[in-house]
TIMI-2910 file (N, C-alpha, C, CB; in pm, 1 decimal, decimal comma, always signed):
<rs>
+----------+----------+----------+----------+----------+----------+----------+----------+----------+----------+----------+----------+------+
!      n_x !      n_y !      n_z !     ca_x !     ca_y !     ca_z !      c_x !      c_y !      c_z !     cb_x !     cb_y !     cb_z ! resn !
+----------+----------+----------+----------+----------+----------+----------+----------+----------+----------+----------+----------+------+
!  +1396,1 !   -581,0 !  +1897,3 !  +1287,5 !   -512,0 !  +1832,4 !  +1183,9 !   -479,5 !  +1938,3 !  +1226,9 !   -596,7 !  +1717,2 !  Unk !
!  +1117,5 !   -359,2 !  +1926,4 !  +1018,2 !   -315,5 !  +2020,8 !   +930,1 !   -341,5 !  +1959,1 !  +1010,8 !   -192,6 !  +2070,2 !  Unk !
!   +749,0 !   -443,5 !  +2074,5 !   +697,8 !   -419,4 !  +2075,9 !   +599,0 !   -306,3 !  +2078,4 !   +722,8 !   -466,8 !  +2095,1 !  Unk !
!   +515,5 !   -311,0 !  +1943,8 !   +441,4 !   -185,5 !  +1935,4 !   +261,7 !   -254,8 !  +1942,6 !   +494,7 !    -88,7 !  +1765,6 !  Unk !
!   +219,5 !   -138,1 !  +2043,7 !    +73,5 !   -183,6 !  +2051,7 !    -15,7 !    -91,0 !  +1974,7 !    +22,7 !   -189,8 !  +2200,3 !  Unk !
!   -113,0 !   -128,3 !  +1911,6 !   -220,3 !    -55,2 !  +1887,6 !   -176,8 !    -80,7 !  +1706,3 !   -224,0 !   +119,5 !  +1974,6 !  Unk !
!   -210,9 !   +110,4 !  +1671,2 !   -159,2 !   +141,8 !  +1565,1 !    -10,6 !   +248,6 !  +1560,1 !   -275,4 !   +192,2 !  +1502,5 !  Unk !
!    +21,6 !   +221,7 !  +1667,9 !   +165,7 !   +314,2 !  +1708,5 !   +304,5 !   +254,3 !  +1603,3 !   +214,9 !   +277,8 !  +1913,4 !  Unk !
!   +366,3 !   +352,3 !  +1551,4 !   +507,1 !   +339,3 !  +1456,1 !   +589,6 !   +345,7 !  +1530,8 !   +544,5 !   +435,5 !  +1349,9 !  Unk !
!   +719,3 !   +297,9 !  +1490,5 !   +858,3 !   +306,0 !  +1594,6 !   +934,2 !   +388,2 !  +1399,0 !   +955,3 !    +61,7 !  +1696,6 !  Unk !
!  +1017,1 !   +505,6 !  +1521,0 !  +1095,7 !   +545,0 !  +1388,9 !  +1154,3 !   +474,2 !  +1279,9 !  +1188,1 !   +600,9 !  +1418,6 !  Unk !
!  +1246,5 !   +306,8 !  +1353,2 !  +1231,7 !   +255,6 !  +1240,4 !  +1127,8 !   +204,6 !  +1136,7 !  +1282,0 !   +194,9 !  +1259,0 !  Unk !
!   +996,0 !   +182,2 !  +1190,9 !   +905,0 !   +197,3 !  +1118,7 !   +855,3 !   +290,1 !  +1016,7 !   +850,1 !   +189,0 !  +1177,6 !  Unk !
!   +880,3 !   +375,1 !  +1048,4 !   +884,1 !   +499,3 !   +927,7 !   +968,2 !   +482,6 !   +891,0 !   +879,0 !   +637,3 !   +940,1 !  Unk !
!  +1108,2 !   +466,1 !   +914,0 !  +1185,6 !   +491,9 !   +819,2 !  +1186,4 !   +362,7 !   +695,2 !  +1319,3 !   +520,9 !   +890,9 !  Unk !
!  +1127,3 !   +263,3 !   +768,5 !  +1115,4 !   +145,0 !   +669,4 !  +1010,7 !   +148,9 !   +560,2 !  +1087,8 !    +22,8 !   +744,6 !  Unk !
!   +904,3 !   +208,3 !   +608,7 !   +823,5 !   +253,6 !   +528,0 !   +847,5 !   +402,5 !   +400,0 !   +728,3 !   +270,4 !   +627,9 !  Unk !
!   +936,2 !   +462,7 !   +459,1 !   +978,7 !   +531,0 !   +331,9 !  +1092,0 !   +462,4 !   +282,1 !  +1012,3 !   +678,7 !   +348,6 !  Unk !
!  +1132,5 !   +381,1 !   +327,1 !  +1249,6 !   +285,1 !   +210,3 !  +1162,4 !   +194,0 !   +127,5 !  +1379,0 !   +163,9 !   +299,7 !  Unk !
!  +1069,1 !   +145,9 !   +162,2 !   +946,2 !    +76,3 !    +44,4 !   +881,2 !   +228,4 !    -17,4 !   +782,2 !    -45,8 !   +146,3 !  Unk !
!   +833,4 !   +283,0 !     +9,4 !   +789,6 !   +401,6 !    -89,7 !   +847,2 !   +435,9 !   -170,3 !   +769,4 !   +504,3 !    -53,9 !  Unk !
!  +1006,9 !   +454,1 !   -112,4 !  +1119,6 !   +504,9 !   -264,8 !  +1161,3 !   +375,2 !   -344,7 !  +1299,8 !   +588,5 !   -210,6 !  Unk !
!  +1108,2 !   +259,5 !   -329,8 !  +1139,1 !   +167,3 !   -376,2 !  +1263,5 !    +72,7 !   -365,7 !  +1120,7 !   +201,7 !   -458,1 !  Unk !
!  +1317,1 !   +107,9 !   -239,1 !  +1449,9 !    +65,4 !   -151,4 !  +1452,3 !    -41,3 !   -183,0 !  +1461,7 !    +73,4 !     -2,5 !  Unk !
!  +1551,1 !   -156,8 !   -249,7 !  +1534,1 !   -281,1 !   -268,6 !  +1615,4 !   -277,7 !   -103,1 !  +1599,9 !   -360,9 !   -427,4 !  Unk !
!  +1625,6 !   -275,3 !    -22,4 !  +1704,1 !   -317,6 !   +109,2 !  +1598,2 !   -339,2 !   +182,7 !  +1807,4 !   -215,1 !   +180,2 !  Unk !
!  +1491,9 !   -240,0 !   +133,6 !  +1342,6 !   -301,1 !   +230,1 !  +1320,6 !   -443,9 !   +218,8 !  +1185,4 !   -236,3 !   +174,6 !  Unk !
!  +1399,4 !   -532,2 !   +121,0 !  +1349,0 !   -664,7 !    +62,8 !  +1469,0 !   -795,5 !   +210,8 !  +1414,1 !   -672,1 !   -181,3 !  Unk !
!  +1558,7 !   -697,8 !   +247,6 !  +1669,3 !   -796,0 !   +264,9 !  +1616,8 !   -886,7 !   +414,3 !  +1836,9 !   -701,1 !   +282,6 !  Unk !
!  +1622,5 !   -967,6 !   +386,8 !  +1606,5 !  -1075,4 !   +528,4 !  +1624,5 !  -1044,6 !   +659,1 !  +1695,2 !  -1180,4 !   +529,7 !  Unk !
!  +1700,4 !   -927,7 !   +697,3 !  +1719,0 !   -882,7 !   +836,0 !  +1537,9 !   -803,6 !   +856,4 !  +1886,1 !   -751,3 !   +847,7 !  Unk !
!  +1511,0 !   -722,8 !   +725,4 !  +1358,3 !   -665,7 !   +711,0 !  +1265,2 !   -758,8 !   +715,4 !  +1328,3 !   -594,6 !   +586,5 !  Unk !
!  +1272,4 !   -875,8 !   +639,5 !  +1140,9 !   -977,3 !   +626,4 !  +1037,3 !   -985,0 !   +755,0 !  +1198,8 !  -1137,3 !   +604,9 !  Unk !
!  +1106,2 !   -975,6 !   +877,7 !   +967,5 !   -995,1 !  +1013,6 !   +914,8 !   -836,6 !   +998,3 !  +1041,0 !  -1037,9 !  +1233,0 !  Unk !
!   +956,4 !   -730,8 !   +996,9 !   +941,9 !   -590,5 !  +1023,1 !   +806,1 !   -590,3 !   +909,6 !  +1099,8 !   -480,7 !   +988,4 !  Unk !
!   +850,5 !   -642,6 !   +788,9 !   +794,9 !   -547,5 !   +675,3 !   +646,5 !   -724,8 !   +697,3 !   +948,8 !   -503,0 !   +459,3 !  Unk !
!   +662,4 !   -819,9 !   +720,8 !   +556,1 !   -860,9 !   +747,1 !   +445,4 !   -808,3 !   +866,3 !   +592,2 !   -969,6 !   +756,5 !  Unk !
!   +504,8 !   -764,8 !   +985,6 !   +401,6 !   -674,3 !  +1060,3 !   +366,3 !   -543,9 !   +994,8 !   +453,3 !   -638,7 !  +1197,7 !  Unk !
!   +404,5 !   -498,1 !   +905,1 !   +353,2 !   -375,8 !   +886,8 !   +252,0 !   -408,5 !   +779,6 !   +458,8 !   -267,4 !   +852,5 !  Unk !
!   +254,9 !   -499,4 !   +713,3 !   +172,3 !   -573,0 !   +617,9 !    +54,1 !   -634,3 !   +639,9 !   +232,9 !   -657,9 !   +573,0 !  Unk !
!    +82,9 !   -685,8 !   +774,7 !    -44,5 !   -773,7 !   +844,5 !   -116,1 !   -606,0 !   +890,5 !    +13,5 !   -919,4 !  +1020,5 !  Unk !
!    -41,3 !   -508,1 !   +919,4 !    -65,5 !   -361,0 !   +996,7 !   -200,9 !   -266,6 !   +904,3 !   +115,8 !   -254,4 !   +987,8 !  Unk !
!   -162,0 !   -307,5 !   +741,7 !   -243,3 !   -237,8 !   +659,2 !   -151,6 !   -173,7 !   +600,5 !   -346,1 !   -161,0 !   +711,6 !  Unk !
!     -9,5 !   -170,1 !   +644,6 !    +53,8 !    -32,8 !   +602,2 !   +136,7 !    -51,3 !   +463,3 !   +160,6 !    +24,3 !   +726,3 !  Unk !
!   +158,2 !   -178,5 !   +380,4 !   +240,8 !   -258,2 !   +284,1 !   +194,6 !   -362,7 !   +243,1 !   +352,2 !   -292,6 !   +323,4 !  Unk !
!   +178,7 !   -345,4 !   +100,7 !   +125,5 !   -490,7 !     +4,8 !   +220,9 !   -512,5 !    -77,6 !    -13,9 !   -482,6 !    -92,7 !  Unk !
!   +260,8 !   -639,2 !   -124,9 !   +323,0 !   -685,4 !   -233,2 !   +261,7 !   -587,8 !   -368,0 !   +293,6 !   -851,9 !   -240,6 !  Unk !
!   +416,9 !   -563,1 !   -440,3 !   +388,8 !   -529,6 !   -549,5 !   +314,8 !   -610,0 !   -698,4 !   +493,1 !   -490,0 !   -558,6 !  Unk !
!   +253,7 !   -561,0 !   -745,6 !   +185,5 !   -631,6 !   -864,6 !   +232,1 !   -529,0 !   -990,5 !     -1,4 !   -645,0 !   -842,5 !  Unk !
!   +156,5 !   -582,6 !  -1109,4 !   +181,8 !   -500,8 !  -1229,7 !   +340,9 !   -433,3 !  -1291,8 !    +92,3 !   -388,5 !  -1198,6 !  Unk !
!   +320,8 !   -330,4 !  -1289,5 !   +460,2 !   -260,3 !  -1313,3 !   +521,5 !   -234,7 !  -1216,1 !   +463,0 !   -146,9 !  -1375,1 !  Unk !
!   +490,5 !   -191,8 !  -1108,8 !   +615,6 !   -186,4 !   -995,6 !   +687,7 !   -324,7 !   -951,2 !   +555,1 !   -123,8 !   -852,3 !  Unk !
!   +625,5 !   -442,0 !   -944,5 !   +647,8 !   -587,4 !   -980,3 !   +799,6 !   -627,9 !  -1068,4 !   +512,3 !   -627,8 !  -1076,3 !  Unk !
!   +738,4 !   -540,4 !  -1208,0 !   +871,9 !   -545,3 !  -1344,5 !   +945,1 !   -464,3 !  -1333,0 !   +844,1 !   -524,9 !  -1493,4 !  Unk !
!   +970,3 !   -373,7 !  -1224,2 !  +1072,7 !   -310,5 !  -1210,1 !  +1143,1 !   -370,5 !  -1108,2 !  +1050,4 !   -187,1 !  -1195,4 !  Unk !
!  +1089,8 !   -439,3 !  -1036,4 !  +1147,6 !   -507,9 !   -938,0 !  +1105,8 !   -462,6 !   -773,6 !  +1294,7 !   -492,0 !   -969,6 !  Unk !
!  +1068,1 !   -354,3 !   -769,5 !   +992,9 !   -375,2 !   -635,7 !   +877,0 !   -467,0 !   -559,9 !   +950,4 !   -280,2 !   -626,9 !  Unk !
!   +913,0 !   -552,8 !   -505,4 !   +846,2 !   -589,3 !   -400,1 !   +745,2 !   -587,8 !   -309,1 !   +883,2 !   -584,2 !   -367,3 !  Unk !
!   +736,0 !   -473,9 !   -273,5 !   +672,2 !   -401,5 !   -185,2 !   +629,3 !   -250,5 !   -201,3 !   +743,5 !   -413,9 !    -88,3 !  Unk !
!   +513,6 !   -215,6 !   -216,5 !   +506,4 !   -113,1 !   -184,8 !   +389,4 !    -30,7 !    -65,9 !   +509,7 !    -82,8 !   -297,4 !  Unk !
!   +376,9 !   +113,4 !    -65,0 !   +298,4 !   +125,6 !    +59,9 !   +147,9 !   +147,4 !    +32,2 !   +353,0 !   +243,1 !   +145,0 !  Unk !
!    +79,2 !   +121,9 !   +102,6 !    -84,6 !   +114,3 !    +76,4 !   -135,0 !   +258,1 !   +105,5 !   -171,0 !     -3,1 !   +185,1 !  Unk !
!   -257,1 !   +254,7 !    +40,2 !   -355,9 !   +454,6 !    +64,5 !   -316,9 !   +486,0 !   +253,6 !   -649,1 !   +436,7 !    +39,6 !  Unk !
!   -299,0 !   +385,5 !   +335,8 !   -305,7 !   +368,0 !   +461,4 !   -176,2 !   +417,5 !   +540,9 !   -335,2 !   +233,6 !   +478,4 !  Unk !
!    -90,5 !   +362,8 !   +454,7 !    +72,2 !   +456,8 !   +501,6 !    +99,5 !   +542,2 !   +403,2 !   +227,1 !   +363,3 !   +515,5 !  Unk !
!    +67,7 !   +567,3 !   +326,4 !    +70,3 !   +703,7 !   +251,2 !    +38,7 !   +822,9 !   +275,4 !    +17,4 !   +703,1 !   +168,4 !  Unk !
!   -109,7 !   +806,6 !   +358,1 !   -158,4 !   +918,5 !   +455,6 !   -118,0 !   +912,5 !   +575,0 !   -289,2 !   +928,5 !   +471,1 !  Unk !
!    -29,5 !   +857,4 !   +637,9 !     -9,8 !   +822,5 !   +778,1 !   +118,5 !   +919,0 !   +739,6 !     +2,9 !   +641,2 !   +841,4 !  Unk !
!   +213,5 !   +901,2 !   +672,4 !   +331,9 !   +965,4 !   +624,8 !   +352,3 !  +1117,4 !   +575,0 !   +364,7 !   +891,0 !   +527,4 !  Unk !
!   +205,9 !  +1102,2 !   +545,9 !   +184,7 !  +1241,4 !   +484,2 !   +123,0 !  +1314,8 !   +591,9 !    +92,2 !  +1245,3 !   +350,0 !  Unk !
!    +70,1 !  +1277,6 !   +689,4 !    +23,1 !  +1373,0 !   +851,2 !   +129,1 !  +1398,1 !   +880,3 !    -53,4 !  +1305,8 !   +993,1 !  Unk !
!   +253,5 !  +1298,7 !   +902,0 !   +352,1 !  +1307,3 !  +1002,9 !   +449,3 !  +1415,3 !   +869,6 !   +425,8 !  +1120,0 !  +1075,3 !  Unk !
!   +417,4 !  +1450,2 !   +790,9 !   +535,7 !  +1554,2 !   +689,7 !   +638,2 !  +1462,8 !   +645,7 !   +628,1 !  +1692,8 !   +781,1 !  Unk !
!   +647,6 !  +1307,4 !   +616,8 !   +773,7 !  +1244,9 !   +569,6 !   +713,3 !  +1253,7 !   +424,4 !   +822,8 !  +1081,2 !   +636,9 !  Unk !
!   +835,2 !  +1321,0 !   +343,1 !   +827,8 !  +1289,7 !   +201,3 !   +921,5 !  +1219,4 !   +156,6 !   +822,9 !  +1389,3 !   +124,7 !  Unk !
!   +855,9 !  +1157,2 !    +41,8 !   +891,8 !  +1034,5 !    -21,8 !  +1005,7 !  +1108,2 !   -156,3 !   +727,1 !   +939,0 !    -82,1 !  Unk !
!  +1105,8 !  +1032,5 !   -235,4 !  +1175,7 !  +1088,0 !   -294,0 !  +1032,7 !  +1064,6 !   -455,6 !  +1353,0 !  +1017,5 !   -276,7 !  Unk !
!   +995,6 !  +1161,0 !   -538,2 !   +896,2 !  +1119,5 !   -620,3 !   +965,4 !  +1163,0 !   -759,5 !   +747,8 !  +1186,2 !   -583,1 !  Unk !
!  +1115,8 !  +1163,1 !   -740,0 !  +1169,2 !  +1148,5 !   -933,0 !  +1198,8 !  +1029,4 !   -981,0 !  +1313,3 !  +1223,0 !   -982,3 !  Unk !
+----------+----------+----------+----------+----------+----------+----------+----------+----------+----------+----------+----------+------+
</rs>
């Protein structure tokens, strides 16, 4: 895994972050657990609450990677 300094993404970083946006349960799997905790400590992913919770997601992305995703043109699947 590459060290990243600052507020800099590594592609898998985006791409992990749009697998929690579409609600990827694979974002959940144990090989992810260190990744998706730095991006969490990052600002970029909070635990799910409420209804995304009872559907079973985990994780989803904060106002912070939502706009970060949305500069860079990655869209999220939204059906």
């Amino acid at each position: 895994m590459s060290d990243t300094s600052g507020d800099e993404l590594t592609d898998s970083d985006i791409a992990l972050l749009c697998d929690i946006g579409e609600f990827d349960h694979d974002s959940a799997k144990d090989e992810n657990r260190a990744r998706v905790a730095a991006l969490m400590a990052r600002g970029y992913v909070t635990c799910s609450l409420g209804d995304m919770a009872a559907l079973g997601a985990k994780f989803m992305l904060t106002g912070k990677a939502q706009d970060m995703l949305s500069a860079r043109g990655a869209s999220l699947n939204e059906a």
